[in-house]
N, CA, C and O atoms as a GROMACS GRO file, in nm:
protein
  280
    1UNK      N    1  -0.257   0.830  -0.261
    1UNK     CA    2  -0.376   0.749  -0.256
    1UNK      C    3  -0.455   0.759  -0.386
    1UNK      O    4  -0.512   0.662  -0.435
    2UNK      N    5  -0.455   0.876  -0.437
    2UNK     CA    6  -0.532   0.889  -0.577
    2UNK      C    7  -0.440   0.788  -0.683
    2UNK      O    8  -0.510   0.718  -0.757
    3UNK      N    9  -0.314   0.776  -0.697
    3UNK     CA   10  -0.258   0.749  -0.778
    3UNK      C   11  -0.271   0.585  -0.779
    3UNK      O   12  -0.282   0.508  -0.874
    4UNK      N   13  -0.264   0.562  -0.641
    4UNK     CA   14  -0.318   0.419  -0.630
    4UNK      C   15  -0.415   0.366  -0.621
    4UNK      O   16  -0.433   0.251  -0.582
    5UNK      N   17  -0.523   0.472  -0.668
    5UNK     CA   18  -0.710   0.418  -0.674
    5UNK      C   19  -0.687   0.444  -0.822
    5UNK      O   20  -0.750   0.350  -0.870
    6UNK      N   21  -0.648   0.498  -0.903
    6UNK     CA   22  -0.659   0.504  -1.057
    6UNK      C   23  -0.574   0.393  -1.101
    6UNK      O   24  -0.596   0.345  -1.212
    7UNK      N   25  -0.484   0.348  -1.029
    7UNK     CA   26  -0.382   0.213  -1.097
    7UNK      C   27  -0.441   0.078  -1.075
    7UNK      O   28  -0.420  -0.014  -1.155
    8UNK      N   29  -0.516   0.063  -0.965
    8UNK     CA   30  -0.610  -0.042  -0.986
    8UNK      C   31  -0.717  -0.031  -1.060
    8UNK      O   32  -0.765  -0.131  -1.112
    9UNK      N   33  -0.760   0.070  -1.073
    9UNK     CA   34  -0.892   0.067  -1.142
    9UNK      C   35  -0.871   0.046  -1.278
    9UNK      O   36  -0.958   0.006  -1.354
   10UNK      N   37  -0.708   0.083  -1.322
   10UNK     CA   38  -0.660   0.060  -1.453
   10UNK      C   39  -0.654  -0.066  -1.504
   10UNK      O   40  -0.674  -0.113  -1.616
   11UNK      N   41  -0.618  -0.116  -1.385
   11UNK     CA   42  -0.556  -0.285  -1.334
   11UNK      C   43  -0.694  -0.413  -1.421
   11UNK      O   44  -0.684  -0.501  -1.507
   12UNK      N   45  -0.818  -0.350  -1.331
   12UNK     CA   46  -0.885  -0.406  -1.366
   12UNK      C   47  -0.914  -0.400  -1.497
   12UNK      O   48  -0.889  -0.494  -1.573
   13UNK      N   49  -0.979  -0.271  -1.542
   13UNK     CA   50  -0.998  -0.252  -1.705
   13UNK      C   51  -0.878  -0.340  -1.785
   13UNK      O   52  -0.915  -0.431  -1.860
   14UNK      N   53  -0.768  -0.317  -1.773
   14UNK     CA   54  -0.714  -0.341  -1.914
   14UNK      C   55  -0.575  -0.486  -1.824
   14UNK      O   56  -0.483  -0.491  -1.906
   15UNK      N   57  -0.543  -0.576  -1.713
   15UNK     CA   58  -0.507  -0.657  -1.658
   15UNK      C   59  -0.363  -0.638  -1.658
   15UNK      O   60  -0.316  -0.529  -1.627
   16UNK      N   61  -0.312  -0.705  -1.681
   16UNK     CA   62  -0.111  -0.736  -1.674
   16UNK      C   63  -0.026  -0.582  -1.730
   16UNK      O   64   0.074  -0.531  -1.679
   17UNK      N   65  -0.092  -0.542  -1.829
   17UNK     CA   66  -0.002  -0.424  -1.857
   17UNK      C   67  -0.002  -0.318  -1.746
   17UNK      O   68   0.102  -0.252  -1.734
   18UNK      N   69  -0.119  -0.290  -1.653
   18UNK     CA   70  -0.061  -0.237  -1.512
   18UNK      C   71  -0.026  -0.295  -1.432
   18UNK      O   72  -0.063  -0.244  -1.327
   19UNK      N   73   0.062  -0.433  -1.408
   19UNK     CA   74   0.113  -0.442  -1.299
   19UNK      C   75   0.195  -0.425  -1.322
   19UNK      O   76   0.255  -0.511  -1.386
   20UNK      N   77   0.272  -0.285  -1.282
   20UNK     CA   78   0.420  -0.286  -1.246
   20UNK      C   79   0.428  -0.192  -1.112
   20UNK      O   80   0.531  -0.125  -1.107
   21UNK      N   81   0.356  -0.179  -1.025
   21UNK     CA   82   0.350  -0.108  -0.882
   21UNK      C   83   0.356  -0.226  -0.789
   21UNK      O   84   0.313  -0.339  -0.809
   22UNK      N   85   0.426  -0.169  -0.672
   22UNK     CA   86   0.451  -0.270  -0.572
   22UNK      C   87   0.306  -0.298  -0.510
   22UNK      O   88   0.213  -0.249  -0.575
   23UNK      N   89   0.275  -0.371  -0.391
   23UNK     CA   90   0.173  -0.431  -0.343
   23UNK      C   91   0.144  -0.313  -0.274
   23UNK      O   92   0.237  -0.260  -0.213
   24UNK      N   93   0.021  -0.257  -0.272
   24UNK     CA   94  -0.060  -0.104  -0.209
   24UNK      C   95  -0.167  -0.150  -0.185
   24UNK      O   96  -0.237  -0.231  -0.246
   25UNK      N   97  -0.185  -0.073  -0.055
   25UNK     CA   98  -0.324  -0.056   0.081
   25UNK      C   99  -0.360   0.051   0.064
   25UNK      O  100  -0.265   0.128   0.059
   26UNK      N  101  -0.465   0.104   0.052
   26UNK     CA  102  -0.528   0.231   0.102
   26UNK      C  103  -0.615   0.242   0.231
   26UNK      O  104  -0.736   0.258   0.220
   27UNK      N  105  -0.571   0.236   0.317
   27UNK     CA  106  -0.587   0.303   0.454
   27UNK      C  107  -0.677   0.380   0.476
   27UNK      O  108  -0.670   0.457   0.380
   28UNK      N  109  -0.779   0.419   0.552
   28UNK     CA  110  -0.831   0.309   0.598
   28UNK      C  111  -0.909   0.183   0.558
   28UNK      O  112  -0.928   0.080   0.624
   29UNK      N  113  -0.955   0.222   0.411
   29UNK     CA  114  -1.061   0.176   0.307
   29UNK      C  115  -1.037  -0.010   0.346
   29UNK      O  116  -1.118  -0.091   0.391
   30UNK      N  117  -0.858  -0.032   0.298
   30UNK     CA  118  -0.831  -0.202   0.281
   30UNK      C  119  -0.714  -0.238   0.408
   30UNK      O  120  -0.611  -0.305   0.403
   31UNK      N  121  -0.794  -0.140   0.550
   31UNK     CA  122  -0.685  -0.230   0.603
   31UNK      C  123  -0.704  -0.394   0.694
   31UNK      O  124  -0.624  -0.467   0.752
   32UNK      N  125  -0.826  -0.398   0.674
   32UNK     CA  126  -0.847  -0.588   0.734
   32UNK      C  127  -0.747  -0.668   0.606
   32UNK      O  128  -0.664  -0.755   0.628
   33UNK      N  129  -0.769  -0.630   0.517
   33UNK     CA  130  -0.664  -0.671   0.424
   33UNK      C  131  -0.515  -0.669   0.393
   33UNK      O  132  -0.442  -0.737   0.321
   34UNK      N  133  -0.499  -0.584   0.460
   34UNK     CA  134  -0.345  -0.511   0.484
   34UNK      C  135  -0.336  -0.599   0.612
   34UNK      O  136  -0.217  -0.628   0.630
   35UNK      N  137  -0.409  -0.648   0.699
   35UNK     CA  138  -0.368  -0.694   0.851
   35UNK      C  139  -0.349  -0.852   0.808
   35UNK      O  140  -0.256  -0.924   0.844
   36UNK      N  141  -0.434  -0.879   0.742
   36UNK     CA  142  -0.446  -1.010   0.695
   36UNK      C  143  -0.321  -1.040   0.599
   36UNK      O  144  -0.291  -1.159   0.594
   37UNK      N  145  -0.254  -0.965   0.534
   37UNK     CA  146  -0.112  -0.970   0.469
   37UNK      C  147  -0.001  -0.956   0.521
   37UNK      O  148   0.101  -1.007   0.475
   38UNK      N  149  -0.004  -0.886   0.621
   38UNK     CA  150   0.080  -0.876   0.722
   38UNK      C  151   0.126  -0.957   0.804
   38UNK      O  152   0.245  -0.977   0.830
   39UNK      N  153  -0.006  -1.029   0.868
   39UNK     CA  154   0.023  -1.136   0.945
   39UNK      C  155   0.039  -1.246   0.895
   39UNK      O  156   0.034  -1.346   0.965
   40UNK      N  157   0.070  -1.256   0.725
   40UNK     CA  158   0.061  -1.378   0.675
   40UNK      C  159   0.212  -1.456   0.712
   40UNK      O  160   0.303  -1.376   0.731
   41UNK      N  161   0.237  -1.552   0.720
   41UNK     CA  162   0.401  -1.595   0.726
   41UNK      C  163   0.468  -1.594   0.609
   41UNK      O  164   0.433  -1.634   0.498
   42UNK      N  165   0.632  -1.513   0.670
   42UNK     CA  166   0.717  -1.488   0.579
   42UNK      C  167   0.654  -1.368   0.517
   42UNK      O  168   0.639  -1.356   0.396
   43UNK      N  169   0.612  -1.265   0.619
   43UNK     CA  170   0.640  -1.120   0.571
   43UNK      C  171   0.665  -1.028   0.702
   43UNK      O  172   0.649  -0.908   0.719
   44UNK      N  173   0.714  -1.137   0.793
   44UNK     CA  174   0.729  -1.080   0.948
   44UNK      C  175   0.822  -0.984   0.908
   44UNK      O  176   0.815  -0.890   0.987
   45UNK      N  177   0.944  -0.954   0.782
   45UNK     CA  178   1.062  -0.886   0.781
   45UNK      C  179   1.029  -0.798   0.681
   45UNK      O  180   1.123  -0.740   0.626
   46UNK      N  181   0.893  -0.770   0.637
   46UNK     CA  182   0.884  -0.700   0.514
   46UNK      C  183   0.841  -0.545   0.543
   46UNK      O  184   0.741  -0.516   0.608
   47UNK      N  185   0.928  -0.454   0.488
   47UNK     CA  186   0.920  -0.280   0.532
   47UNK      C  187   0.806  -0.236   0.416
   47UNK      O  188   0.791  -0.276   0.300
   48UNK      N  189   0.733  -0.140   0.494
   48UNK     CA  190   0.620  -0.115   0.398
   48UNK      C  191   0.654   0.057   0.438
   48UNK      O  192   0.719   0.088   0.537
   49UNK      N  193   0.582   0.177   0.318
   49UNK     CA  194   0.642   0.270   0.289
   49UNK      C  195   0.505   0.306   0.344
   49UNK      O  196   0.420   0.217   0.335
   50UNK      N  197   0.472   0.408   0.394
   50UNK     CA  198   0.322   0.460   0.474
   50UNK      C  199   0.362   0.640   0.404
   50UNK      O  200   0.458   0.702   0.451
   51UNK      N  201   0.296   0.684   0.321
   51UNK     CA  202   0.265   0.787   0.275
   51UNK      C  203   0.125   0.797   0.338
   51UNK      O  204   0.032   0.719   0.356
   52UNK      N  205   0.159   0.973   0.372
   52UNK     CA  206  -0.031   1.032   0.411
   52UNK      C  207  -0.080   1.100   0.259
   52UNK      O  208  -0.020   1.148   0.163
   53UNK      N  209  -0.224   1.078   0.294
   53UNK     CA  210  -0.291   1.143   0.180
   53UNK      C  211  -0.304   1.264   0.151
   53UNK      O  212  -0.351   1.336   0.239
   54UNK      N  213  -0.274   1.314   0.046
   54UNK     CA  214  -0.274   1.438  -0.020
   54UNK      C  215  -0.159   1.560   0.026
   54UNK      O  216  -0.166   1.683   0.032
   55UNK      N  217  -0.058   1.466   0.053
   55UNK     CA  218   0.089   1.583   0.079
   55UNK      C  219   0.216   1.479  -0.020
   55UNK      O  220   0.214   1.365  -0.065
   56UNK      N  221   0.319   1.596  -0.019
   56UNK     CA  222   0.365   1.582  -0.142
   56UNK      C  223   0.504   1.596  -0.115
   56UNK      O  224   0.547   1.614  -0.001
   57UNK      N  225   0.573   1.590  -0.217
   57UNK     CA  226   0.739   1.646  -0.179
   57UNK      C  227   0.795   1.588  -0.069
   57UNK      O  228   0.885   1.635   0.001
   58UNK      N  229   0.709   1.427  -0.049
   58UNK     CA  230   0.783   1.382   0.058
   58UNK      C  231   0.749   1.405   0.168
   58UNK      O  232   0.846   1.378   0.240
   59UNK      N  233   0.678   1.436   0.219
   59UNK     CA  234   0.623   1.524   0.335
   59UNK      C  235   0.555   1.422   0.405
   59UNK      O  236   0.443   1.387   0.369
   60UNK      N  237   0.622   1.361   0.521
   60UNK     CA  238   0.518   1.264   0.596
   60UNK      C  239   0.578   1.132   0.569
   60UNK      O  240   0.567   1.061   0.669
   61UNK      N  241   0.629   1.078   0.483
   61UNK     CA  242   0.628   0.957   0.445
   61UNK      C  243   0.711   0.895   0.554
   61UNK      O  244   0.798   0.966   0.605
   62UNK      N  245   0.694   0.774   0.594
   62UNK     CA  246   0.758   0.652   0.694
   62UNK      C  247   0.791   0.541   0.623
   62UNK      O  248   0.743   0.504   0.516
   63UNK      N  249   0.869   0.493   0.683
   63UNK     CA  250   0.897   0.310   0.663
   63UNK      C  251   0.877   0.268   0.780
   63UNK      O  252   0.937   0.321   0.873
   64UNK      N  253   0.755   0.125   0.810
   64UNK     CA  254   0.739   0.065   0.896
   64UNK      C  255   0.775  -0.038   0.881
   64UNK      O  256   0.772  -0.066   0.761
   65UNK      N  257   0.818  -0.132   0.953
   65UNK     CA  258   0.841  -0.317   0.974
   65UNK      C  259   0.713  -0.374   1.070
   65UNK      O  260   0.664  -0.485   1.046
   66UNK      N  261   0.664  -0.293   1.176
   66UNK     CA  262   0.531  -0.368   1.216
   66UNK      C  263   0.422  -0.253   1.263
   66UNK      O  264   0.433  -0.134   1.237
   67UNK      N  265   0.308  -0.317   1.343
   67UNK     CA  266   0.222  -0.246   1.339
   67UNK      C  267   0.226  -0.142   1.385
   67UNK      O  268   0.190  -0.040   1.326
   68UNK      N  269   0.282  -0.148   1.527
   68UNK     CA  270   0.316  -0.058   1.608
   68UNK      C  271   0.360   0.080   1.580
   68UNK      O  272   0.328   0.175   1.651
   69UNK      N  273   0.444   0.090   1.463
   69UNK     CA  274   0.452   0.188   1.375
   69UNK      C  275   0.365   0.261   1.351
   69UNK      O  276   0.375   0.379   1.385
   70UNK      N  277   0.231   0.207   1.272
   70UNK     CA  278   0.143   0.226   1.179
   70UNK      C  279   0.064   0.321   1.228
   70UNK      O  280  -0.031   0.362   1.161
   0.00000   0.00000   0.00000
């Protein structure tokens, strides 16, 4: 989560030279936004990677396809 609050914030400052990260939510902060992307059409099949905050080495991480997961 830190790594993905400093890459936008990079995003903004300096534009195109940070986008190279996939599309990221931070939970709970953007998830009406995350629901609203989700439910958009033509991402009914799309796997999203759910890391918890502040563990490491892999520890925790999921792949979800819908909410129910989440």
């Amino acid at each position: 989560d830190n790594l993905a609050r400093l890459i936008k914030k990079m995003k903004q400052l300096y534009g195109q030279i940070y986008n190279f990260t996939p599309l990221t939510y931070i939970l709970p902060n953007e998830y009406k936004q995350f629901i609203n992307y989700f439910n958009k059409d033509g991402n009914e099949k799309t796997l999203w990677i759910c890391k918890p905050s502040d563990l490491s080495r892999g520890r925790g991480i999921t792949i979800i396809d819908n909410m129910d997961d989440l």
